[in-house]
Every structure is written in C-alpha cells, then in structure tokens.
C-alpha positions as CSV (number, residue, x, y, z in Angstrom):
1,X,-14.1,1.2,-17.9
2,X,-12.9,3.7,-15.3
3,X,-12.6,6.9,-16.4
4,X,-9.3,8.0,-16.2
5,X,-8.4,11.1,-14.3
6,X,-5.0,13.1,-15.4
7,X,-6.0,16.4,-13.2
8,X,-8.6,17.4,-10.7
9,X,-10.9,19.5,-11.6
10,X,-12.2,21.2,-8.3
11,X,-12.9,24.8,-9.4
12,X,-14.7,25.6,-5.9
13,X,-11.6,24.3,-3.9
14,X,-8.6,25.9,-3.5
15,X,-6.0,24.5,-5.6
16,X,-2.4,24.4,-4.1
17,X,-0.1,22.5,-5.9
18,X,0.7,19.7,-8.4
19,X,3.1,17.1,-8.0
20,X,4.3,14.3,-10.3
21,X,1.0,12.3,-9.7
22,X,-1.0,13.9,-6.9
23,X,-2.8,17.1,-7.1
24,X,-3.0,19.2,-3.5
25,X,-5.9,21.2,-2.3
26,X,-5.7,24.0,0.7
27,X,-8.9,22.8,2.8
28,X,-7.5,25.8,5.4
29,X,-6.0,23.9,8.5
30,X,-5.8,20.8,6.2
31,X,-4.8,19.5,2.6
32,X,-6.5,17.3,0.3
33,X,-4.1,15.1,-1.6
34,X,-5.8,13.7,-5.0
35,X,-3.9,11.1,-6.8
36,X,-4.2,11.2,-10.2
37,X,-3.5,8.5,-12.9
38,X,-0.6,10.1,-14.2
39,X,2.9,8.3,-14.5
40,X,6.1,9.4,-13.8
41,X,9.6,7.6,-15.2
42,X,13.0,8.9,-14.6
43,X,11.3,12.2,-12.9
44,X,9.6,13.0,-16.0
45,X,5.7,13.1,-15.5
46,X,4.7,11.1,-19.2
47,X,1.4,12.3,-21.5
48,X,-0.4,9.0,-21.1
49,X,-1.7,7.7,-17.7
50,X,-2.8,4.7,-16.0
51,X,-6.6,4.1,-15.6
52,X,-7.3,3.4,-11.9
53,X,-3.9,3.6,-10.5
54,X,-4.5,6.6,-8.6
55,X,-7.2,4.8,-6.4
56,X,-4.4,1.7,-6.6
57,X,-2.0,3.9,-4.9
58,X,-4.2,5.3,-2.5
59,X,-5.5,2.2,-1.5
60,X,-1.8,0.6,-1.0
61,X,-0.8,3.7,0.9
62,X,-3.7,4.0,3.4
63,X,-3.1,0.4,4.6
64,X,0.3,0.8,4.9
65,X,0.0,4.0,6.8
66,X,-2.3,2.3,9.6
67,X,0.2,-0.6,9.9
68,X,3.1,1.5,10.2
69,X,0.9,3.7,13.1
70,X,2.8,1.9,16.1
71,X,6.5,2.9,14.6
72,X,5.3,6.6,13.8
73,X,1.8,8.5,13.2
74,X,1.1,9.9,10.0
75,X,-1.0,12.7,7.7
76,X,-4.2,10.9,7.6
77,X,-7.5,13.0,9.0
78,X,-9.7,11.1,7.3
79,X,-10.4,8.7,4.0
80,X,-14.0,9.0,3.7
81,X,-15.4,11.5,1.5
82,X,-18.5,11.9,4.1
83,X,-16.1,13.1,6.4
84,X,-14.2,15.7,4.3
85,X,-16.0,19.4,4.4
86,X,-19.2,19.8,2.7
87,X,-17.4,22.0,-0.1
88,X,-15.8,18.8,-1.4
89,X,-19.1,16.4,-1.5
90,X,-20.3,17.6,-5.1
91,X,-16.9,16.5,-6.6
92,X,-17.4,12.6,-5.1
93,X,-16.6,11.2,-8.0
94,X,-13.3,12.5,-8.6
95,X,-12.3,11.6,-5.0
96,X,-14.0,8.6,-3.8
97,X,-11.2,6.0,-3.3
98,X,-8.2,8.1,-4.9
99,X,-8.1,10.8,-2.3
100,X,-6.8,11.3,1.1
101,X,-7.8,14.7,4.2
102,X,-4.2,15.4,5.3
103,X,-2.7,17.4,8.4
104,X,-0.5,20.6,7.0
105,X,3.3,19.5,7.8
106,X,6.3,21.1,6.7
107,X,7.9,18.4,4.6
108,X,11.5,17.8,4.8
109,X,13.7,18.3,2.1
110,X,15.0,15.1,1.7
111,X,13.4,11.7,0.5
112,X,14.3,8.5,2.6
113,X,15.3,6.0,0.7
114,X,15.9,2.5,2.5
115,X,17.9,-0.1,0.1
116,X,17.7,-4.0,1.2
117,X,19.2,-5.6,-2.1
118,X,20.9,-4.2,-5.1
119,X,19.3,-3.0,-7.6
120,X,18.4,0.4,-10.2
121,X,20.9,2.8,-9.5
122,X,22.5,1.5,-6.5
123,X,23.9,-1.8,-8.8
124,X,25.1,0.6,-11.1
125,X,27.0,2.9,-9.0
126,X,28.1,-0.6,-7.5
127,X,29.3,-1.9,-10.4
128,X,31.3,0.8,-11.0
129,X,32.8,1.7,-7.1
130,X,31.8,-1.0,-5.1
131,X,29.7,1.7,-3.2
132,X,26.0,2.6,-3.1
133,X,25.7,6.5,-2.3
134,X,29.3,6.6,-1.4
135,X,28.6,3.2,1.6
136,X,31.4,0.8,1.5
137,X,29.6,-2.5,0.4
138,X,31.4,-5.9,0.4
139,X,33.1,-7.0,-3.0
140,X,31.2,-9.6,-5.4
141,X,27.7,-9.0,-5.3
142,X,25.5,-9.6,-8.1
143,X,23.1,-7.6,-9.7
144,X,20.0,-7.9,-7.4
145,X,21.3,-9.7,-4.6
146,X,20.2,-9.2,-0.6
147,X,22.4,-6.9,1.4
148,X,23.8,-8.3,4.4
149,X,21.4,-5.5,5.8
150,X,19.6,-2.9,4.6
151,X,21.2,0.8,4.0
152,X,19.5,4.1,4.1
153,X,20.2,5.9,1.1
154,X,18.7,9.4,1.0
155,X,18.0,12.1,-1.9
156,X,17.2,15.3,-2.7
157,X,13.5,16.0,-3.1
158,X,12.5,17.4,-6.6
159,X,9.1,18.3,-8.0
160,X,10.8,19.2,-11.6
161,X,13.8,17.3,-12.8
162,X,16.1,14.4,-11.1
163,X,16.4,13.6,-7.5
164,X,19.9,13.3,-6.6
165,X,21.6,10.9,-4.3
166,X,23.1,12.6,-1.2
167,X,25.4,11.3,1.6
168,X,24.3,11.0,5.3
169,X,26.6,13.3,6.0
170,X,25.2,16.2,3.6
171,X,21.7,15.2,5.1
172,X,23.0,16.1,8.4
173,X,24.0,19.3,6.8
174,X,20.2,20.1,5.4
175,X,18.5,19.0,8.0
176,X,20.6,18.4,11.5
177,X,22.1,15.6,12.8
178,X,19.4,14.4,14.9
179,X,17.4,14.9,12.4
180,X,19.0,13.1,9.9
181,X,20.0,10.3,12.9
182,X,15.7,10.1,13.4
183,X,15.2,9.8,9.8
184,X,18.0,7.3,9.6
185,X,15.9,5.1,12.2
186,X,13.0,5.6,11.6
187,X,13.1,4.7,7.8
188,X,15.1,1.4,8.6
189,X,12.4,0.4,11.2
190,X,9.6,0.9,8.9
191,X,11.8,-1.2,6.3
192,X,12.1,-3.8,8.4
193,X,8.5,-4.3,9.2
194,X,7.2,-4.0,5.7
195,X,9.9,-6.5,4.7
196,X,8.8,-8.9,7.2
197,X,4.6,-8.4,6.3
198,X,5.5,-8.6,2.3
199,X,7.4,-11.5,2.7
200,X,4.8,-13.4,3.9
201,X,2.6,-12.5,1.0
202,X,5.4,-13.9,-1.1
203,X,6.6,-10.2,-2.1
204,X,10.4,-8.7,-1.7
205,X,10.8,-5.3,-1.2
206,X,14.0,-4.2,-2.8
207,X,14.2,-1.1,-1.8
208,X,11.6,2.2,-0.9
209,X,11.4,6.0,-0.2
210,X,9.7,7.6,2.5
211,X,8.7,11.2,2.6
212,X,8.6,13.1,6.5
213,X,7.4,16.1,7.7
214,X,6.9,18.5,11.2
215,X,3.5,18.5,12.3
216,X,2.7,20.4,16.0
217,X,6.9,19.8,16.3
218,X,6.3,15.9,15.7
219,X,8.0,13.9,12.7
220,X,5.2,12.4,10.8
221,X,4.7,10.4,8.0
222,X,3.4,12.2,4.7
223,X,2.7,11.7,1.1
224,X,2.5,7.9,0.2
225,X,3.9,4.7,1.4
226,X,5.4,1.4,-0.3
227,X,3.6,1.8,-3.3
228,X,4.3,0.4,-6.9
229,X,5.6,4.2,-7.3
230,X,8.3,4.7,-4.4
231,X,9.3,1.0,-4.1
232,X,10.5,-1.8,-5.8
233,X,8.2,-5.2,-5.4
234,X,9.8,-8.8,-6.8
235,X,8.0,-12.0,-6.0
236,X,9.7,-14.2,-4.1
237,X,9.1,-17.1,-5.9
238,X,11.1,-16.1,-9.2
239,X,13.7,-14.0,-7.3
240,X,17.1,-15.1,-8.6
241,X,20.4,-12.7,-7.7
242,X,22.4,-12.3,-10.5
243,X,20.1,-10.2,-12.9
244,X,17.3,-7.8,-13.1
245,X,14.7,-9.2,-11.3
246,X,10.7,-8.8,-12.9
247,X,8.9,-6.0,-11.0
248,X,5.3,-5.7,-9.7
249,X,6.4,-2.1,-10.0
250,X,6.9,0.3,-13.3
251,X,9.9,-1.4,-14.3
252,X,8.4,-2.0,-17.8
253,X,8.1,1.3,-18.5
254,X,11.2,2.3,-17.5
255,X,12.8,-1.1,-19.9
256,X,10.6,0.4,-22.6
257,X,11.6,3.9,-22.6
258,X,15.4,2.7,-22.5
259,X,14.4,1.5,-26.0
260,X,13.8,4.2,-27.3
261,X,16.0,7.0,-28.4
262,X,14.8,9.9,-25.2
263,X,17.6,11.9,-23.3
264,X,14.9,11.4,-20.2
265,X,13.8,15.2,-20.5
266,X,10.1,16.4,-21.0
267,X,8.1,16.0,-22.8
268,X,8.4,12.2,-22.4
269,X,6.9,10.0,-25.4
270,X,3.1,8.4,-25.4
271,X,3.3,5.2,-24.2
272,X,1.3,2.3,-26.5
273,X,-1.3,0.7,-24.9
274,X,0.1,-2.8,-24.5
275,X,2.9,-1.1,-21.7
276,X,-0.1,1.3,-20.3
277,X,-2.0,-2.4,-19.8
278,X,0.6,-4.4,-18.7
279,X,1.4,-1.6,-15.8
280,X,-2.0,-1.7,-15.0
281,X,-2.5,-5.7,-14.6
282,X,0.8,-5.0,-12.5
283,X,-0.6,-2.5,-10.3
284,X,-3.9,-4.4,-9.6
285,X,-1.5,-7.6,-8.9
286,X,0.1,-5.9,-6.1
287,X,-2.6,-4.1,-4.5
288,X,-4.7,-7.8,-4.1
289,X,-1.7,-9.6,-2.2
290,X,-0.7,-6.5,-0.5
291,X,-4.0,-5.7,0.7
292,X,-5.6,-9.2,0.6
C-alpha cells in the first residue's frame, strides 16, 4: 500500500508555506508545490488523509493544464523530478508523481469560481432568493439542474477559515475592472472547454474554481485545475435535476460530517476508514476517465 504522505519532509529545501493540501518550497526563481494526501471539508484541513490522492490530483491537474495551454499558459516549469535542481533528487520519493516546478506569480486574491448547474451553496442561496451570489436566476429550478448558461461566481481566497462569496462588482473593487472583466472571461472559456472534453467521457462538471496569478505582467494559471478538490464531477449517466446528484468528488465526506454533531471549526473529526476508502475508489475513478 502507498505510503501515505500528510507533510513533506524536505529539511535541505527551503520550506515556504503550507496550504490546505499542498506544501510550497522556495527553489529561488521558482516554487515546488508538493501535494499532500491531506483533505480538506468546509475549509477545515481534517486529521485523517487519503492515501495516494496527492499524486491523483497532481496527475488530473497537469493534464488539464496542458489542455487548457491554448486559452491561457500556466505555472508549470517542469514535472519530472530529473529535471528539478539537484538539491531535490535525494527526496524522489516524496515527490515523484505528487509534485509540480512552478514559476513565482503573485496570486490574485480571489478564487474563480465558474457555476454551470445548481448545486452546494449556490441551490441553497437559490432556494432562499432566487439568486446565486446576488445573479438574478430564472424562477423554478430544481436542485441540480443546468443553467441556461454558466455564471462566474467568485470568492475570497482563504488559507485559514471560510471562503466567502463576493459580487463582481466587489471583485472589480480588489482587483480592477479589467482585471476582474479578464478573470470573468477567462474562467468562463476554460469552463466551457472542460465541459465540452468531460462530457464526452460521460462526466458533468457542475461547477469549478480557478486560481490566477501575474507572472512577467502576464495572467497565468496557478495552483490546480478541475480536480476532485475544486470541482464538482456527476456522471452523466445517473444525472437527474431535482436532487443531489452522486459525486466523483468529496461529497461523501462532506454528507458524512453533516451527520455528525461539528460546528465546521478545527479540529475536524477522524474520519473511519470505510469514508477514507470510498473517497479514495472515487478519486482513482475520476482520474482513469479523465485522463484515459
């Protein structure tokens, strides 16, 4: 069994930062991004991880990435740890497969969230306005049903504690209006690609988050990319509007911790090891039809 890794451990590498799931390295005029097996539910990183979803999610977002490379270029220097620096060779283990050689951007404050059907915490702030993030939205849709087309969404970005969803307008306000106009287009392009790829595997994708940053004064793509972390995957062939749909994604631990009496703050309880499987078997699902 793969050993599961919770945190690098790189003690000749300069350690930057650690994020919900991946752990950041200063390589000097570049970044190594680790991702780690650890999960994250309602913005609380939870004690027990996922064996092998850090190479999972690496693997989803590096495809991705290079399909995506005609609508806008992204982080990646290199996937290959024979062609990170020396320095980083004696820890192959830990990387190979999970890890990524990154550019240095300046990321954006904001995540880019693109919604194409209603669902999570759109259909409940539907339910209650007949809005998603204060957009207008016709009246009688049902729980998980498509949008006439899809809507950009954005948030605030938080490495402790809750995103929050924010109006176009107050992105204008953090980041410019072009800038929030580029975002805008940019994320809905993307969407509309990866919708059109999935479907073809038989996958929707309900809705997503990019992340965006300023390399040599170009908008780039960073982080990770329509994974089973930042997107919501249903099969097409048991979609059905009018309830929750079952997700490729970590829905079930989301439906699991619901059970449970947690006001969603850490620490966040040990999952048992029939949810940390069944995430797993998810996980490996979606990787094999995304990637083939």
């Amino acid at each position: 069994m793969e050993k599961m890794i919770l945190e690098a451990d790189l003690p000749e590498l300069e350690f930057s930062r650690r994020g919900k799931v991946r752990d950041i390295y200063d390589m000097g005029d570049s970044l190594l991004l680790i991702a780690s097996d650890r999960i994250s539910a309602f913005d609380v990183v939870l004690p027990s991880g996922i064996p092998g979803k850090g190479r999972l999610l690496t693997m989803i977002s590096i495809y991705w990435f290079r399909q995506m490379e005609e609508i806008i270029r992204n982080h990646l220097i290199a996937t290959d740890v024979n062609e990170y620096p020396e320095k980083c060779h004696k820890y192959r283990e830990q990387l190979e497969g999970r890890s990524m050689l990154v550019k240095k951007a300046q990321p954006l404050p904001v995540e880019c969230i693109v919604r194409g059907y209603l669902s999570g915490s759109g259909w409940k702030e539907y339910s209650k306005s007949g809005t998603v993030c204060g957009i207008k939205l016709p009246a009688g849709l049902k729980e998980s049903s498509r949008l006439d087309y899809p809507i950009f969404t954005p948030s605030t970005k938080a490495e402790k504690g809750h995103d929050i969803n924010i109006s176009f307008e107050e992105t204008a306000w953090i980041v410019g209006r072009d800038m929030a106009e580029k975002l805008k287009d940019v994320s809905l392009q993307i969407y509309s690609k990866d919708v059109s790829m999935a479907e073809k595997k038989g996958v929707i994708i309900a809705d997503t988050k990019f992340e965006f940053g300023i390399c040599d004064n170009e908008l780039i793509l960073i982080d990770e990319i329509l994974t089973p972390d930042s997107s919501r995957f249903w099969s097409v062939d048991t979609y059905e509007p009018g309830k929750a749909q079952d997700s490729y994604d970590k829905q079930i631990i989301r439906d699991y911790l619901l059970t449970l009496d947690w006001d969603q703050t850490y620490p966040g309880p040990q999952l048992p090891d029939d949810i940390v499987g069944k995430i797993q078997e998810r996980y490996e699902e979606i990787y094999r039809i995304i990637t083939g």
